[in-house]
C-alpha positions in Angstrom: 20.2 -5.3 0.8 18.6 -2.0 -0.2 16.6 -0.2 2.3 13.2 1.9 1.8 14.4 5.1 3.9 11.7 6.9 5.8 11.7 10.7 6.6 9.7 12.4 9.1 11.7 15.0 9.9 11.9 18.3 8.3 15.3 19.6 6.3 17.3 19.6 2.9 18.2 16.6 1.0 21.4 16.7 -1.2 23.9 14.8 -2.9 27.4 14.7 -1.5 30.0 12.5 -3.5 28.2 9.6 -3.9 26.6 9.4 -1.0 22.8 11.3 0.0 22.8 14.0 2.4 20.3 14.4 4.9 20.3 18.3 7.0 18.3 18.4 10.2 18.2 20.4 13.1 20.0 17.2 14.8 22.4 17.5 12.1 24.1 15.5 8.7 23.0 11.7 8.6 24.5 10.3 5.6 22.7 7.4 3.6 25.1 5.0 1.2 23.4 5.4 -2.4 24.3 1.9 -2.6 21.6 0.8 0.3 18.8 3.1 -1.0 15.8 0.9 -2.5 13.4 4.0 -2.1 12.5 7.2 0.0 9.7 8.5 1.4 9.4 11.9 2.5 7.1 13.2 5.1 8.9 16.6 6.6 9.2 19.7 4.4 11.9 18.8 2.1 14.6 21.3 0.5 15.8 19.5 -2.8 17.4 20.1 -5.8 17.8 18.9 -9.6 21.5 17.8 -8.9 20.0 15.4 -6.2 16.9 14.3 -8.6 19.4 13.6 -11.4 21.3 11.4 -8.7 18.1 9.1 -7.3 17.7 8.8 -11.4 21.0 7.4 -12.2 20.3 5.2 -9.4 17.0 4.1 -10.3 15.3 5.4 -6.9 11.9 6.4 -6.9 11.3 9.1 -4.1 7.5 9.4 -2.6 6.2 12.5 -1.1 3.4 12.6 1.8 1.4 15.9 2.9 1.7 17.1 6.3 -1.5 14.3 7.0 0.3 11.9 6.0 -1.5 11.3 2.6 0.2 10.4 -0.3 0.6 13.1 -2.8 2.8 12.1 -5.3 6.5 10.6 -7.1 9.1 11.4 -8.6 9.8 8.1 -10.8 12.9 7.6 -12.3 12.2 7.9 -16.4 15.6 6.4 -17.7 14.2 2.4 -16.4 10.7 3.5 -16.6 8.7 0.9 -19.1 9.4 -1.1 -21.8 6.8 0.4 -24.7 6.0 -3.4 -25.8 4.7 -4.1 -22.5 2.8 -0.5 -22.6 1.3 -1.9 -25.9 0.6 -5.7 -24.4 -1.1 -3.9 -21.4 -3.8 -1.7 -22.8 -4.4 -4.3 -25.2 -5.6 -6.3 -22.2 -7.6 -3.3 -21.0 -9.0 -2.6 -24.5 -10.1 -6.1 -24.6 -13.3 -6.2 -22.5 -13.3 -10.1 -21.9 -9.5 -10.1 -21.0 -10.2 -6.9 -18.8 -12.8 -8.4 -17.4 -10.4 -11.8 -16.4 -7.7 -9.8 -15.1 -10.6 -7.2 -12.6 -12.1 -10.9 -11.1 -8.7 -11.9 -10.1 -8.0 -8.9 -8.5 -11.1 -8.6 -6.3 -11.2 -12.2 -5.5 -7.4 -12.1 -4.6 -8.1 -9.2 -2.3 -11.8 -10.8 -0.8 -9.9 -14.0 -0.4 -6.9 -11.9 1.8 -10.2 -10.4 3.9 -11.3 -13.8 4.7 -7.9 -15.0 5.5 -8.1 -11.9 8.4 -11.8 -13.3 9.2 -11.4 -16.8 9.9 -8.0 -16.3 12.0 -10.3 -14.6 14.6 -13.6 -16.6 13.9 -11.2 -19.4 14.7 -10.4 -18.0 17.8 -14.1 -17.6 19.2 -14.9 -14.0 17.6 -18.4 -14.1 15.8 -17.5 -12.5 12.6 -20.7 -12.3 9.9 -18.7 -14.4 7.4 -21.7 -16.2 6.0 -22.6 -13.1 4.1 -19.2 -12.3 3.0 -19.0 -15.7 1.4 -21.8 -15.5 -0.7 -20.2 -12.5 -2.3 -16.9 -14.1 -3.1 -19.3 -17.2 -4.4 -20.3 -15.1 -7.1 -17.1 -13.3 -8.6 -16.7 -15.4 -11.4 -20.1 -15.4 -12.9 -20.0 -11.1 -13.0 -19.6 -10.1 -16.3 -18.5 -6.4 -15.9 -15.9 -4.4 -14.0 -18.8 -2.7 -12.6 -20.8 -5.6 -10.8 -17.1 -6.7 -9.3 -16.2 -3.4 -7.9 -19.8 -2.9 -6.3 -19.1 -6.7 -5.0 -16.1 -5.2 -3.6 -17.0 -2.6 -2.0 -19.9 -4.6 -0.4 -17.3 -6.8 0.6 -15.1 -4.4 2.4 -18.2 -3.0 4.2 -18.6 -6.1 5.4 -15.2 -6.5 6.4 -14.5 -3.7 8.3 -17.3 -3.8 10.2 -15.5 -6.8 11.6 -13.4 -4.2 13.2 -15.0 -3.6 16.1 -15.5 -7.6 17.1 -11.7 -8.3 16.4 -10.3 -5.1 18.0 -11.0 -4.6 21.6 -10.0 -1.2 22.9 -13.2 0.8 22.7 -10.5 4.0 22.2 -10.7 2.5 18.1 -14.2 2.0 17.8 -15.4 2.9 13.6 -18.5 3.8 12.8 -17.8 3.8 9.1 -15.2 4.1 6.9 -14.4 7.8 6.8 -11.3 8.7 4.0 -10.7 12.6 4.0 -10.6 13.3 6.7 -10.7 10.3 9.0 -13.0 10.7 11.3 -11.3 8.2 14.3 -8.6 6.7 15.5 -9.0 3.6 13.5 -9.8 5.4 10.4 -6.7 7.4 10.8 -4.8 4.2 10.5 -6.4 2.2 7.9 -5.5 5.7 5.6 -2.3 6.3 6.8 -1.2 2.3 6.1 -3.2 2.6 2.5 -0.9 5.5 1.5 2.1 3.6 2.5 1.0 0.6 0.6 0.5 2.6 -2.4 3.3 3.8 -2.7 5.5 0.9 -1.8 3.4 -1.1 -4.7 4.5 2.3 -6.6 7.9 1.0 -6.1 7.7 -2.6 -6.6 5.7 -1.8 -10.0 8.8 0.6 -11.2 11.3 -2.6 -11.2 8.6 -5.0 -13.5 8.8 -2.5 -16.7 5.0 -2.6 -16.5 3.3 0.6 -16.7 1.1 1.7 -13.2 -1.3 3.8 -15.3 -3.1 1.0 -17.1 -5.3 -1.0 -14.6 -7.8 -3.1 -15.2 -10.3 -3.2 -12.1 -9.9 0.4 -11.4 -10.4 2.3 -14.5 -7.8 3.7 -16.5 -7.7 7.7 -16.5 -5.5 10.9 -16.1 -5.9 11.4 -12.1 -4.0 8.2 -10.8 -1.9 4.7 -11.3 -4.8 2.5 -11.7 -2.6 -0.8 -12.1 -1.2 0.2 -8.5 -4.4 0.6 -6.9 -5.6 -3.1 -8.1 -2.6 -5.3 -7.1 -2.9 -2.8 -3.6 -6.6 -4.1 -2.8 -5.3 -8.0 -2.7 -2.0 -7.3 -0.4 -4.2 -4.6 2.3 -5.8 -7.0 4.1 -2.8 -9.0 5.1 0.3 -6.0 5.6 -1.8 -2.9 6.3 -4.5 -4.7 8.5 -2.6 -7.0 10.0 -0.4 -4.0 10.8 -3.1 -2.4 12.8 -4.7 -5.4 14.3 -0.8 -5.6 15.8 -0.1 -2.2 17.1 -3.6 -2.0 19.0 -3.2 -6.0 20.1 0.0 -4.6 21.6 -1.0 -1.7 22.6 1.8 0.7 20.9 -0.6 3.8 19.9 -2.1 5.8 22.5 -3.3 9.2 23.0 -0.2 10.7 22.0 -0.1 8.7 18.7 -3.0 10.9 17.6 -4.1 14.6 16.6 -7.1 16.2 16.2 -7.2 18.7 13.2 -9.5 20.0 10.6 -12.3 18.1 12.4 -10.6 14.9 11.7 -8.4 12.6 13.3 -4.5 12.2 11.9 -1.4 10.1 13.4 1.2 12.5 15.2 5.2 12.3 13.8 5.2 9.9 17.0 2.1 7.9 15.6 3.7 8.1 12.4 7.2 7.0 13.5 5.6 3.6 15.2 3.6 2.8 12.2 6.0 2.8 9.6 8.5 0.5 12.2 5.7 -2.1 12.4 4.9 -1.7 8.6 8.6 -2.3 7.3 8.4 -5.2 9.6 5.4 -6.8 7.9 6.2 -6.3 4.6 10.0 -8.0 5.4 8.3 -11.0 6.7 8.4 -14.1 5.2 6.0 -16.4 4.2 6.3 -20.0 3.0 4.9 -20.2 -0.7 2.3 -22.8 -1.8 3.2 -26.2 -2.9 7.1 -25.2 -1.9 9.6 -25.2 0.4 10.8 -21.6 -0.4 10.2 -18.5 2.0 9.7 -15.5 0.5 9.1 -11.3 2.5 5.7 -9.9 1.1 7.7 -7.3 -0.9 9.1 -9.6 -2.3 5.8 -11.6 -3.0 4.3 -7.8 -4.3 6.9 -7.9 -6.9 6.5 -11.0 -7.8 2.7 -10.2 -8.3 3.7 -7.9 -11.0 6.0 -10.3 -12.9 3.3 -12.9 -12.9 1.1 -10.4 -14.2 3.7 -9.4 -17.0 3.5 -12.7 -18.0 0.1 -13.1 -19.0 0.5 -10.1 -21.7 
């Protein structure tokens, strides 16, 4: 099974034989091609074209994070990159206002749905969570009639749901005022940016083995800056990796003091913050999950990618 290899460290990365190359201060560590779903690169990286012409005859997309940990960008693998049918199919769909308009609904109530999901396991378990309100929202979803009224429903949605925060999590030392991006402002903050740009990326890679391309999105508009079809399917799948990834390392009590750093008069996770994050997110996302009406179990990576194939098939 092919891996999504992680690095924190700082060092060069090259290709030796047919196998990657990693050079640290603690030395080689070689990683079999053959085992190498994706990369994700977090230290200051040496590299060269001879390796990016490897990880493209390979089919490996490699992501690159600032020293913050925020995403910043990918190099994507042109030679499997779309199919131009599909490309045509999908901005068909987003020229098409009522098909748009289908496609954005789903989205938002797939991710508002996920949120409640979160909600009701501790409303069920005696914390007062103000769902009543959240309900109403989702009640209307399917009578909006413009990508505009959905995302303002969703972002009333989410304020709404993280304010939940601070009833489901205990520890005072991840208290959020408000949802605070760049830069983070708390502890909790800190995490909820720090699991967002792992999940966009990972949805990065799960969209590069579909042929669909992330550009064209259909809740979040279409434009020059960003993959727009990444950052919908990412709202729906949030709530129950990256959340449920933080409600379990505070729950557990894995990030302390030393997990953080204060910097630019914000909050960021330390490599050592960093390092327990990403263990508890591969976790998650290898988890597996029975599906509806079957008997089959399937990870949530697996359940991303099959997100995108579903979605393929409506075009």
């Amino acid at each position: 099974m092919k891996k999504s290899i992680y690095i924190l460290s700082s060092g060069e990365l090259k290709r030796e034989g047919n196998t990657l190359c990693f050079l640290s201060e603690r030395g080689k560590r070689f990683l079999p091609i053959t085992l190498v779903g994706e990369m994700h690169i977090f230290g200051e990286m040496n590299l060269n074209k001879r390796l990016l012409e490897f990880l493209a005859e390979n089919q490996i997309p490699i992501h690159f994070y600032n020293y913050y940990g925020f995403y910043i960008g990918s190099f994507y693998p042109r030679e499997f990159y779309n199919a131009g049918i599909i490309t045509l199919k999908q901005s068909e769909h987003y020229l098409d206002k009522n098909k748009r308009l289908v496609l954005a609904r789903k989205f938002v109530e797939g991710a508002l749905r996920n949120m409640l999901v979160n909600m009701r396991y501790y409303a069920n378990r005696g914390v007062h969570l103000p769902t009543e309100e959240f309900l109403k929202i989702l009640g209307r979803i399917g009578e909006r009639n413009s990508v505009g009224q959905l995302m303002a429903d969703e972002g009333n949605a989410r304020e709404i749901y993280y304010s939940s925060f601070n009833m489901i999590i205990k520890d005072k030392a991840f208290t959020m005022v408000k949802r605070e991006r760049r830069p983070p402002s708390d502890r909790l903050n800190a995490m909820i940016s720090f699991g967002n740009s792992l999940m966009y990326a990972t949805m990065l890679s799960e969209i590069y083995k579909t042929h669909l391309d992330p550009r064209i999105g259909y809740l979040h508009a279409t434009n020059s800056r960003k993959f727009s079809l990444t950052l919908d399917v990412s709202e729906i799948f949030k709530p129950i990796i990256v959340d449920r990834t933080i409600f379990s390392l505070i729950n557990r009590r894995m990030m302390g003091e030393r997990s953080f750093s204060k910097e630019m008069e914000g909050v960021f996770l330390s490599g050592r913050g960093k390092r327990t994050f990403i263990e508890e997110y591969k976790k998650k996302l290898n988890t597996t999950v029975k599906l509806a009406g079957s008997h089959r179990s399937v990870s949530y990576r697996r359940l991303i990618r099959s997100s995108y194939i579903n979605l393929r098939s409506t075009f």
